[in-house]
C-alpha positions in Angstrom: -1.1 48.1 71.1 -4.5 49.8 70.1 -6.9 48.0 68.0 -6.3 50.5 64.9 -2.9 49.8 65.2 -3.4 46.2 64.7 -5.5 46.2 61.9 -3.5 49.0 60.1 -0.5 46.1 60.8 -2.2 43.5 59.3 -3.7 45.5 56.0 0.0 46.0 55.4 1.0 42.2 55.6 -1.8 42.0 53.4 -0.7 44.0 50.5 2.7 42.9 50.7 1.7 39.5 50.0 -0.1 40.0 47.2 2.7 42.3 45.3 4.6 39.3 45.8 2.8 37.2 44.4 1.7 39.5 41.6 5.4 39.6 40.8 5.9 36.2 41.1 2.7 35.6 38.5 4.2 38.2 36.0 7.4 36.4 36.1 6.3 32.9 35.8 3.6 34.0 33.3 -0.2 32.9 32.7 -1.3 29.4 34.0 -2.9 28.8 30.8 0.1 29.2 28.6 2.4 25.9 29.8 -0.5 23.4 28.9 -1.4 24.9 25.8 2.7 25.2 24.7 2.6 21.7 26.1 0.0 20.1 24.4 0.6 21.9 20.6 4.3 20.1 20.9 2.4 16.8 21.7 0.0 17.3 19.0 2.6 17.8 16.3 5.1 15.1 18.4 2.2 12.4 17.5 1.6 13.8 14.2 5.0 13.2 13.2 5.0 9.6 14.6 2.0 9.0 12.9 3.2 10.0 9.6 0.6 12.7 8.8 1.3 15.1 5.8 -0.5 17.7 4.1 -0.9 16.4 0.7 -2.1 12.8 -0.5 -2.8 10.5 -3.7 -5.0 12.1 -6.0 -7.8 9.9 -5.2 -7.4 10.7 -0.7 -7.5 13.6 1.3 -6.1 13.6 4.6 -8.4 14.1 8.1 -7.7 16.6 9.6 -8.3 15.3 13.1 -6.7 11.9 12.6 -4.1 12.3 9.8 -5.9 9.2 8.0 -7.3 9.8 4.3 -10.7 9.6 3.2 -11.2 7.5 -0.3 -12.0 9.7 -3.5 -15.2 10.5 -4.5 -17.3 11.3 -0.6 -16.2 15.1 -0.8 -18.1 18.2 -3.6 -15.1 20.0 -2.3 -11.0 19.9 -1.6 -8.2 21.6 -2.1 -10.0 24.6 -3.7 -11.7 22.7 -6.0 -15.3 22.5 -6.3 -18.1 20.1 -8.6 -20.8 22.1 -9.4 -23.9 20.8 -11.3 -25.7 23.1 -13.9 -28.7 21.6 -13.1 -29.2 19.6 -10.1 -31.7 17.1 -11.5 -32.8 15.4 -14.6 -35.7 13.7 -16.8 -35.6 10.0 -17.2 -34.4 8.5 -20.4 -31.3 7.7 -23.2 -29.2 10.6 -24.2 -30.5 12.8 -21.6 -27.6 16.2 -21.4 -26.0 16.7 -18.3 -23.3 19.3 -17.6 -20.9 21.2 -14.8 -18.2 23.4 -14.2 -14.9 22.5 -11.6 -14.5 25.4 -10.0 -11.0 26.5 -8.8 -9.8 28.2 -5.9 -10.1 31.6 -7.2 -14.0 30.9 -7.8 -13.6 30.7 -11.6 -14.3 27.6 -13.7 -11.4 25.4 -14.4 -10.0 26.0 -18.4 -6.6 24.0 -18.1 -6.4 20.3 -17.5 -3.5 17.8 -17.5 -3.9 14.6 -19.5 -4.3 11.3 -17.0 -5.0 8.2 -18.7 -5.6 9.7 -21.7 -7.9 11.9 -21.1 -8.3 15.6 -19.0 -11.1 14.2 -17.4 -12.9 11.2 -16.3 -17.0 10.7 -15.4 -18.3 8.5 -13.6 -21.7 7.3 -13.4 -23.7 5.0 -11.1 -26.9 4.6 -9.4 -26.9 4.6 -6.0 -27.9 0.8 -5.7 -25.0 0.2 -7.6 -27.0 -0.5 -11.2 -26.2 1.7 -14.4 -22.7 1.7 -14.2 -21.4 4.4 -16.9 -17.8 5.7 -17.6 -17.6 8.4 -19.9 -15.2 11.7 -21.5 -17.4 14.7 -21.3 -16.4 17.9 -23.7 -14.8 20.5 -22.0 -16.1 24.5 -23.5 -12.6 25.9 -22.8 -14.1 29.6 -23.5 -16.8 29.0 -20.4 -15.2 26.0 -18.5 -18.5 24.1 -19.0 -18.4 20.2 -19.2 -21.0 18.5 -21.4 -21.9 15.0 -22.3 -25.4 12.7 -22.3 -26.0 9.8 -20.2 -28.3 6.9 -19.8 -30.8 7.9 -16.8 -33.3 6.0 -15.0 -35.2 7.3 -11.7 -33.6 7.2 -8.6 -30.3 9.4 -7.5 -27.1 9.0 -9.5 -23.0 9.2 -8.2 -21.3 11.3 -10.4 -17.6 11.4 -9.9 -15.0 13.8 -11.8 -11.7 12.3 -12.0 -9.0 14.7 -13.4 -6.1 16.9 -12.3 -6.3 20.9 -12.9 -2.8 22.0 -14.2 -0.5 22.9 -11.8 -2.4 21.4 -8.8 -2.8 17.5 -7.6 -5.1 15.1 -9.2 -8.8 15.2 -7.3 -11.9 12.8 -7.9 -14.7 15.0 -6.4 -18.6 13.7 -6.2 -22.2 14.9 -6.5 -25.7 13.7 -6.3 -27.8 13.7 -9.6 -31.9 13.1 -8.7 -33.5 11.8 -11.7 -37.3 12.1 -11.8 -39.6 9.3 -12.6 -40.6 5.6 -10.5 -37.6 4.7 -8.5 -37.9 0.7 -8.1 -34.3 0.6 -6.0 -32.7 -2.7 -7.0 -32.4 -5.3 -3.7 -28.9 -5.7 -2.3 -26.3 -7.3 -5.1 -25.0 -11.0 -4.2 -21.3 -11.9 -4.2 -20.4 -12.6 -7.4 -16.8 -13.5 -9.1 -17.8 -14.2 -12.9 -19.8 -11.7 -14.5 -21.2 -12.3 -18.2 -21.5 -9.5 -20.9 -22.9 -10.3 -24.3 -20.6 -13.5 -25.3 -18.0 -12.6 -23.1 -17.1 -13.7 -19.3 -14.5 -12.3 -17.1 -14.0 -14.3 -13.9 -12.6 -12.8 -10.5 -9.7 -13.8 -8.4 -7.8 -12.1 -5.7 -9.5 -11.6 -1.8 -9.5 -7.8 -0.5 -8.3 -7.3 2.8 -8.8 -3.8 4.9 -5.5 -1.8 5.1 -3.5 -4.1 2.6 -2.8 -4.1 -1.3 -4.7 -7.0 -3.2 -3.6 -8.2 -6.4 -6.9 -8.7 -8.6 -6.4 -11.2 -11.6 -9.4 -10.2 -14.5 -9.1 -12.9 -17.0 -11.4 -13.1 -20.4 -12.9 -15.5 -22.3 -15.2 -15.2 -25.3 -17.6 -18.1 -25.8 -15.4 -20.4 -23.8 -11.8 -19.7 -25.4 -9.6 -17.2 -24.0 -9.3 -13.5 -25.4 -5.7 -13.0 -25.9 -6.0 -10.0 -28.2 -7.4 -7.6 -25.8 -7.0 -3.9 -27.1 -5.8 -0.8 -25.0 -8.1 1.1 -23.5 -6.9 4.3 -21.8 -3.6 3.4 -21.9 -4.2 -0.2 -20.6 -5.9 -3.2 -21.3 -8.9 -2.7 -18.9 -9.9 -0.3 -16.3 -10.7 -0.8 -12.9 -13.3 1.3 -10.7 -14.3 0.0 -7.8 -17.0 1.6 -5.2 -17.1 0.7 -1.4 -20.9 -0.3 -0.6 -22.8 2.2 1.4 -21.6 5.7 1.1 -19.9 4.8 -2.7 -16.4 6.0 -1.9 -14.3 6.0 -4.9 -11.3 3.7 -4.7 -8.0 3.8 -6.5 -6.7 0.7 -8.3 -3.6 0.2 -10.0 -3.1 -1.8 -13.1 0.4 -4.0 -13.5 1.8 -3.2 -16.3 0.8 -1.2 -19.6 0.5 -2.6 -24.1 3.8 -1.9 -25.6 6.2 -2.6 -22.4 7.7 -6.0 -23.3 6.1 -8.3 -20.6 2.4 -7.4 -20.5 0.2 -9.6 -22.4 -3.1 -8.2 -24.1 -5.0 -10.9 -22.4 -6.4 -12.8 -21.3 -6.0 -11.9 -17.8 -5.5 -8.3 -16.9 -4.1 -7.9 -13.3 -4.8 -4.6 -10.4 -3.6 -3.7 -7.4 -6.2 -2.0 -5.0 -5.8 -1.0 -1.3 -9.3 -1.0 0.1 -9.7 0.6 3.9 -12.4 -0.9 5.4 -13.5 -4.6 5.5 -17.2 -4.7 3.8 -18.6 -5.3 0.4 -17.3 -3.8 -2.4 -18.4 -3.2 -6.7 -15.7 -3.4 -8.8 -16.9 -2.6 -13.0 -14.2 -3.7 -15.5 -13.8 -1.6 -18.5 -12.4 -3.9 -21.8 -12.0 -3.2 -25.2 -12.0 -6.0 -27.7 -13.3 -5.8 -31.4 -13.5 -2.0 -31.0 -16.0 -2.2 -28.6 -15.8 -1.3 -24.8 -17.9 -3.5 -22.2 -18.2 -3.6 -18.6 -18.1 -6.6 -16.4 -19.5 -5.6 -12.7 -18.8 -7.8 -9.7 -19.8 -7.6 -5.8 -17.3 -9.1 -3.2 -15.9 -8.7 0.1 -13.7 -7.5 1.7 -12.3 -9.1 5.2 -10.6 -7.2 8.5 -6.9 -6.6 8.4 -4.6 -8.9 10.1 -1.9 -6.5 11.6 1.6 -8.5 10.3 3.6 -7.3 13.4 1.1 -9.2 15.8 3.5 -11.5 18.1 2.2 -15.1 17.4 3.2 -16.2 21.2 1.6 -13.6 23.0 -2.3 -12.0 23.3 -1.5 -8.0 23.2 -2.8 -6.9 21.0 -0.6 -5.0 17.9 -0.8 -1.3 17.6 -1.9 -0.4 14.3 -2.0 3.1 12.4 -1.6 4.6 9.0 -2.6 3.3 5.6 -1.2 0.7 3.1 1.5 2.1 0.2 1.2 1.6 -3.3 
């Protein structure tokens, strides 16, 4: 056989194996599609496992890359929903007028609020080193959506946090900076402390936070020594509880046991919380009481240990798998 013949031959062997295989590709179908099918039914196998949903408590939003929520308070932004300061900064002093707009997912200011604890929306106030606690009602201008109210400022950069819930959507505490001119002296780091003193009054601590579970936190009252058992409500209970996770300030939410009026709770003089903290670490709680028809704030600094996963075997050194958050 000639050599043109033989290459002519072989060119043909050539091309028939690669229409095979081309029809074989076709019919099989791209080598990227089976791992990408693959791994999106994984993804959503785990997220089902691991209990992930869209939504959240008011005070969380869900991560989108773990499927665990972030506290209140850390984000200017979610859902839609955006903080936005009139004026970024502010003079030292009392009184001094501070105002912003929640914007809503259409870019308008928010006009419509829902009533939460009595009122559509809640401020809150605090220096960064955790001094000048403040927890006030702003006005709402429901022709411009503008809130307005004054606060007590000293230099250094203020938390604010907006607690409310926009009609028709899900409650949201969103958070901004606020620089205040003037001679920051930051305040050194605050000790433990479970009794806190405020004019004649002391409110002493008990309860122990632990990362990942609920913690039942007894307040109890005294005034010069005797206890206060004539507490008054205040926003629909007889205290409120914020407390603020050391470091980055995020916004807890805490549950108060029981409410005036329901047959069992007593005005005083302990007022009991529930709060689900999720990281071990110090933590400021501030106490909001009314008694006399006047409202004070007790602030206290304690810690908050590791979790102790409850489904560890006691005979054995493997360690537990954990995952999720605590309920409410």
């Amino acid at each position: 056989m000639s050599t043109p013949i033989k290459v002519t031959g072989f060119l043909a062997a050539i091309a028939a194996i690669f229409g095979l295989a081309l029809l074989v590709g076709r019919a099989v179908g791209p080598v990227d599609d089976a791992p990408t099918g693959a791994h999106d039914t994984a993804h959503e196998g785990k997220k089902a496992e691991a209990g992930e949903h869209d939504g959240g408590h008011g005070d969380e939003s869900p991560n989108p890359s773990t499927g665990e929520e972030f506290p209140g308070g850390l984000m200017v932004s979610q859902n839609g929903y955006t903080l936005a300061l009139t004026e970024p900064s502010s003079a030292a002093g009392r009184d001094r007028p501070v105002a912003f707009t929640i914007t809503g997912p259409d870019g308008n200011p928010v006009t419509s609020y829902d009533v939460e604890h009595e009122k559509q929306l809640h401020l809150i106030a605090v220096r960064r080193d955790f001094t000048g606690f403040q927890h006030v009602h702003p006005v709402l201008d429901e022709k411009t959506g503008v809130w307005s109210i004054d606060l007590d400022l000293t230099p250094g950069t203020w938390r604010l946090f907006a607690d409310f819930k926009a009609t028709g959507a899900d409650a949201l505490t969103l958070g901004t900076d606020l620089a205040v001119d003037g001679d920051y002296r930051p305040a050194g780091p605050a000790p433990e402390n479970r009794t806190a003193s405020v004019d004649d009054y002391e409110v002493t601590l008990e309860g122990d936070l632990t990362a990942g579970a609920d913690a039942k936190l007894t307040l109890s009252v005294t005034k010069d020594g005797t206890p206060v058992t004539d507490l008054q409500p205040y926003l629909g209970a007889y205290g409120h509880l914020v407390a603020l996770r050391d470091g980055d300030l995020a916004y807890l939410h805490v549950h108060p046991d029981g409410e005036p009026d329901d047959g069992t709770t007593k005005p005083g003089p302990d007022v009991v919380f529930y709060a689900a903290v999720p990281s071990a670490g110090a933590y400021h709680l501030y106490l909001d009481f009314q008694h006399n028809g006047v409202v004070r704030t007790a602030a206290f600094t304690v810690s908050a240990g590791d979790s102790i996963p409850s489904d560890t075997p006691s005979d054995t050194n493997t360690p537990a798998e954990t995952g999720g958050h605590a309920g409410h």
